[in-house]
C-alpha positions as CSV (number, residue, x, y, z in Angstrom):
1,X,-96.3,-25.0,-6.1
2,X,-92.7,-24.2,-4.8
3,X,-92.0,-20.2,-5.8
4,X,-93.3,-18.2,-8.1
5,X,-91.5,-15.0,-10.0
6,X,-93.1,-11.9,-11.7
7,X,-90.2,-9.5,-13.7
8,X,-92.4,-6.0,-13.0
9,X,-91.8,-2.5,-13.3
10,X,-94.5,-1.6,-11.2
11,X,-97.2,-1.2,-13.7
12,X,-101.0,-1.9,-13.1
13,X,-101.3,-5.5,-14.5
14,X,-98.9,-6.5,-11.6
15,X,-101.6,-6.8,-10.3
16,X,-103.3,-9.1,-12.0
17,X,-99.9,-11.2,-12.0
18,X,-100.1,-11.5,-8.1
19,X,-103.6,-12.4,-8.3
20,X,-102.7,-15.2,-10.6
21,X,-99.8,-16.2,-8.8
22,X,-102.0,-16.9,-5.7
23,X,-104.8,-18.5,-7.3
24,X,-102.1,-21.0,-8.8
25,X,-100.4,-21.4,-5.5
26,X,-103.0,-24.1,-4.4
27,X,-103.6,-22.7,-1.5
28,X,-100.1,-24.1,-0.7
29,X,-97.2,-22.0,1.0
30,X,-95.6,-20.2,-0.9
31,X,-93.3,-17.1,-2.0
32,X,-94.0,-14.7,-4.9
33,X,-90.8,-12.7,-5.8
34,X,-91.5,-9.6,-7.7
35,X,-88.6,-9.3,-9.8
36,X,-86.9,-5.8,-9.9
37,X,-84.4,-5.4,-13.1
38,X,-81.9,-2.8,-13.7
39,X,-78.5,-1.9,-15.7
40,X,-75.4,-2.1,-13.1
41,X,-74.4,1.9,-12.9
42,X,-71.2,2.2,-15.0
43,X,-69.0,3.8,-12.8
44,X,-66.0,3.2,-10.5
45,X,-66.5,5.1,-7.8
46,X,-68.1,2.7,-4.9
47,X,-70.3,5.8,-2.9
48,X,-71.2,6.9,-6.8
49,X,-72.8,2.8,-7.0
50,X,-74.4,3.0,-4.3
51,X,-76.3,6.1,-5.1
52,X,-77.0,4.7,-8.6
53,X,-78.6,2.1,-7.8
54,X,-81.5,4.0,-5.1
55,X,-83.9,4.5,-7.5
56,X,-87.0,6.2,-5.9
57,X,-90.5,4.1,-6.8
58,X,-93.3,6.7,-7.4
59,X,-96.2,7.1,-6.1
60,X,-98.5,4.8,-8.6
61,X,-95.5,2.6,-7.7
62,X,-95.8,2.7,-4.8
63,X,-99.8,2.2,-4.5
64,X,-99.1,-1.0,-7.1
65,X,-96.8,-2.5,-4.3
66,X,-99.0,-1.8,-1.2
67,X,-101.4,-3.5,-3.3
68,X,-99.6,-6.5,-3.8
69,X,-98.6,-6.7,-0.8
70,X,-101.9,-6.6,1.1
71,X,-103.1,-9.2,-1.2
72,X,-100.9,-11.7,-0.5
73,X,-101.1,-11.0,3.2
74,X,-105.3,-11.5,2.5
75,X,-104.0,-14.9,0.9
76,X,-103.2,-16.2,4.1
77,X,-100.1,-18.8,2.6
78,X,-98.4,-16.5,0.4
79,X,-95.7,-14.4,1.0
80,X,-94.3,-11.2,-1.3
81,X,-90.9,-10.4,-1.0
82,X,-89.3,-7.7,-3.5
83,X,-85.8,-9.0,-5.8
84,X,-83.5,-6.1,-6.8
85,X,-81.3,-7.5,-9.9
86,X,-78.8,-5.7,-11.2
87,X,-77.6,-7.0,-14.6
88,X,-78.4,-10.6,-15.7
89,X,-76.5,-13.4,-17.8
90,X,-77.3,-17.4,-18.5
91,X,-75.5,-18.0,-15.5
92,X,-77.1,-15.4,-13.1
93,X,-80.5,-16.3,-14.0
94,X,-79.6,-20.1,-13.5
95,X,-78.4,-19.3,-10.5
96,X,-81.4,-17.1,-9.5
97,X,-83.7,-19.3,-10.3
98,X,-82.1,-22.2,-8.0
99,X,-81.5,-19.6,-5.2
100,X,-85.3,-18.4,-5.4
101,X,-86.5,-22.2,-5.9
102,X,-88.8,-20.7,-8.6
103,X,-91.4,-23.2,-9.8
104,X,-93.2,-20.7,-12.4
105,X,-92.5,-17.4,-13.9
106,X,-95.3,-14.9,-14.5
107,X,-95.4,-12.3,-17.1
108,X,-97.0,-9.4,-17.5
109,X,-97.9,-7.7,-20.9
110,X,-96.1,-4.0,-19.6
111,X,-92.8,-5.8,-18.7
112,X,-93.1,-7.9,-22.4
113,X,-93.4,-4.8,-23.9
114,X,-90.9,-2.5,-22.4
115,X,-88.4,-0.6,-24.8
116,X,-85.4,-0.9,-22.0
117,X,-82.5,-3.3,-22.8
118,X,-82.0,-5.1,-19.6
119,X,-85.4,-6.0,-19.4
120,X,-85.5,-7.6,-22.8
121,X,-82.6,-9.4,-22.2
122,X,-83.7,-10.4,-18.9
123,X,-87.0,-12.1,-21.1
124,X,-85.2,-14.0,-23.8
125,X,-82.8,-15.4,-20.5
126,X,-85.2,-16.3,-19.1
127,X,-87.3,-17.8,-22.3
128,X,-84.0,-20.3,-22.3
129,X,-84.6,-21.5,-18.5
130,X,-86.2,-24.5,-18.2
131,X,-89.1,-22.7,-15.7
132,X,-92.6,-22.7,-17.1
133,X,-93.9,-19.3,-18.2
134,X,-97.1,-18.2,-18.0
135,X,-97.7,-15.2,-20.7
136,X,-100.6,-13.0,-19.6
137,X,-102.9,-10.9,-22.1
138,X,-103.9,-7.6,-22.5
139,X,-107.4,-6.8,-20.6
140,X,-106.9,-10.4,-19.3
141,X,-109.0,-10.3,-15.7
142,X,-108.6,-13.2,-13.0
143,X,-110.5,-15.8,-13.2
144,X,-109.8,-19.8,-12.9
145,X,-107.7,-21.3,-15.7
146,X,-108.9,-24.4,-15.8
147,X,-109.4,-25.9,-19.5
148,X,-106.3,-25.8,-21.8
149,X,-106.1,-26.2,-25.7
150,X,-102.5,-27.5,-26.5
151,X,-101.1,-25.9,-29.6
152,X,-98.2,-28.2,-30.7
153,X,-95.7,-27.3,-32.9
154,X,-94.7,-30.2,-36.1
155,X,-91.5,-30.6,-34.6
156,X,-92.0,-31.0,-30.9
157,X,-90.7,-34.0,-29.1
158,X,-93.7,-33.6,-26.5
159,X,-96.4,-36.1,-26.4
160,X,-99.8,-34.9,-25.7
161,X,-100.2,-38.1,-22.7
162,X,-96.2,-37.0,-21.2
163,X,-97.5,-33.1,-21.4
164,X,-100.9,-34.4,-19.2
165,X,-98.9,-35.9,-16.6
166,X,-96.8,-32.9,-16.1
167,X,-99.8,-30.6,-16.3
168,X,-101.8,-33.1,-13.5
169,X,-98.5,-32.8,-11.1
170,X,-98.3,-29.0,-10.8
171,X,-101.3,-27.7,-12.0
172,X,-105.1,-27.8,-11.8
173,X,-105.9,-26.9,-15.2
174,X,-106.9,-29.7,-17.6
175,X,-106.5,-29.9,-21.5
176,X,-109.4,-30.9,-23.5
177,X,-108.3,-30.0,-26.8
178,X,-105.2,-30.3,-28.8
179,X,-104.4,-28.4,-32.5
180,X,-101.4,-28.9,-34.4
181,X,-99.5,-26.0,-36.0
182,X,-97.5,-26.5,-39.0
183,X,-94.7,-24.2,-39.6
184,X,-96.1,-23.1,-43.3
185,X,-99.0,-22.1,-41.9
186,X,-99.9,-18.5,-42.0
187,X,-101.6,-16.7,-39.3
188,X,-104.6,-15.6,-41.4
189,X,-105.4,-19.5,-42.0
190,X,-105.3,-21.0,-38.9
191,X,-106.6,-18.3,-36.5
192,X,-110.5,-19.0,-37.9
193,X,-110.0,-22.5,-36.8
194,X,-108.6,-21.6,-33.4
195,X,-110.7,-19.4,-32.3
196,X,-113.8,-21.3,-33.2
197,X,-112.2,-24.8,-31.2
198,X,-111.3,-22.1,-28.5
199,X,-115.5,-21.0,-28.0
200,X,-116.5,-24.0,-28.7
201,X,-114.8,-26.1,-25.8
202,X,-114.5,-22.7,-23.4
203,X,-110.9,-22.6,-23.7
204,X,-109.6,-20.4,-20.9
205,X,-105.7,-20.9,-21.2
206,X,-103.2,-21.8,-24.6
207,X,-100.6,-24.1,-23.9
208,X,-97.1,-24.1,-26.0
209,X,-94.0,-25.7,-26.0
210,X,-90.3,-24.0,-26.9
211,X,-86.9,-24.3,-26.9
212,X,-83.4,-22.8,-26.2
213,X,-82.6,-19.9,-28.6
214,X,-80.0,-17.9,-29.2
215,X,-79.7,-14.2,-27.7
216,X,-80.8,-11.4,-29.9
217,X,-81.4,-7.5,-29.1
218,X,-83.9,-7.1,-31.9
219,X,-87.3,-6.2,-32.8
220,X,-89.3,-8.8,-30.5
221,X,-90.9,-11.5,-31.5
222,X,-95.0,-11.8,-32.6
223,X,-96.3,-14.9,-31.3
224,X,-99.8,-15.7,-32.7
225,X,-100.8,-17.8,-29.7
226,X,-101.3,-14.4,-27.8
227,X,-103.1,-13.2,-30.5
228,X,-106.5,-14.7,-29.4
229,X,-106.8,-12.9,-26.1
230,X,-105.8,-15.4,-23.3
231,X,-102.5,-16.6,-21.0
232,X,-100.2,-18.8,-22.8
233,X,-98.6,-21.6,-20.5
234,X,-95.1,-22.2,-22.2
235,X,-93.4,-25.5,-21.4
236,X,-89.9,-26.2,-21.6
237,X,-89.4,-29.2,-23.7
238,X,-86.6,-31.0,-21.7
239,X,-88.5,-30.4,-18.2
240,X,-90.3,-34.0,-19.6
């Protein structure tokens, strides 16, 4: 595992995320980048910019990142350093993502369901990158991900043997069961079905594949695949 990133605003399941981020880490060295996200201050004064864009942490804030902090320094081959971005675009979060050498992104439920704009722009951006994105869960504690149900969609290009492969070289995680979703489904009909495969073979972690999309400030998205309380692992078609 090269890098890993975690969009945050500081709230408690950061936590969580930097826990994850170690455990997938493989023991190998290592930065986490907790990913800091902000509007750039409109203004046109230079000294009125600068004071913008100070924005005092506070105090749970500041308990989260001491947190974070010592538990990476516990990890003993992790590092955590802190990424203040102001503004994104396509091209800033290719860039960023080249500059960081990020391997996987991590995110958190808070940050998914934030109501400010940059942040949900800076989620369908990065939804487009070809990064793998691992989608925590409410109430979702650590604990080792290590068998994987792949959910693939009618229409993917993405063999279950090429997705294995991929899995084997940068994870530890193994699939052991496979369900295909057709896109007339509805929710109510396949969730029974999911969710008894899920118990059944001790599923710990969903895997899904997507592609690019264009950019919309809308309501956000449902995705039934976190509907059944775990991480979903989303794969970038292309990356095969």
């Amino acid at each position: 595992m090269k890098n890993l990133l975690i969009p945050s605003t500081l709230e408690q399941d950061t936590i969580n995320a930097v826990k994850i981020a170690i455990q997938q880490s493989r023991g190998k060295s290592c930065t986490i980048f907790l990913a800091l996200v902000s509007e750039i201050p409109d203004t046109f004064s230079s000294a009125s910019f600068l004071r913008n864009i100070k924005s005092d942490m506070s105090v749970s804030q500041k308990s989260i990142l001491t947190t974070c902090r010592e538990l990476t320094a516990a990890s003993g081959n992790c590092s955590l350093k802190i990424h203040n971005q102001y503004g994104i675009s396509a091209p800033v979060m290719k860039n960023l993502m080249e500059h960081l050498n990020i391997e996987l992104a991590i995110l958190t439920p808070s940050y998914k369901n934030t109501e400010k704009r940059i942040h949900s722009q800076f989620l369908q951006i990065l939804s487009n990158c070809k990064c793998p994105i691992l989608h925590l869960c409410p109430n979702f504690e650590e604990q080792d991900l290590s068998k994987a149900m792949y959910l693939e969609q009618t229409k993917s290009r993405l063999q279950i043997e090429d997705l294995q492969e991929l899995i084997q070289d940068h994870f530890d995680f193994r699939i052991v069961s496979q369900a295909k979703i057709f896109s007339d489904q509805k929710p109510e009909e396949i969730q029974p079905l999911l969710t008894e495969a899920i118990t059944k073979n001790n599923i710990n972690l969903l895997i899904e594949t997507r592609k690019p999309k264009k950019i919309k400030m809308k309501n956000k998205e449902i995705n039934i695949n976190e509907s059944f309380g775990l991480p979903v692992l989303s794969l970038y078609e292309e990356i095969v």
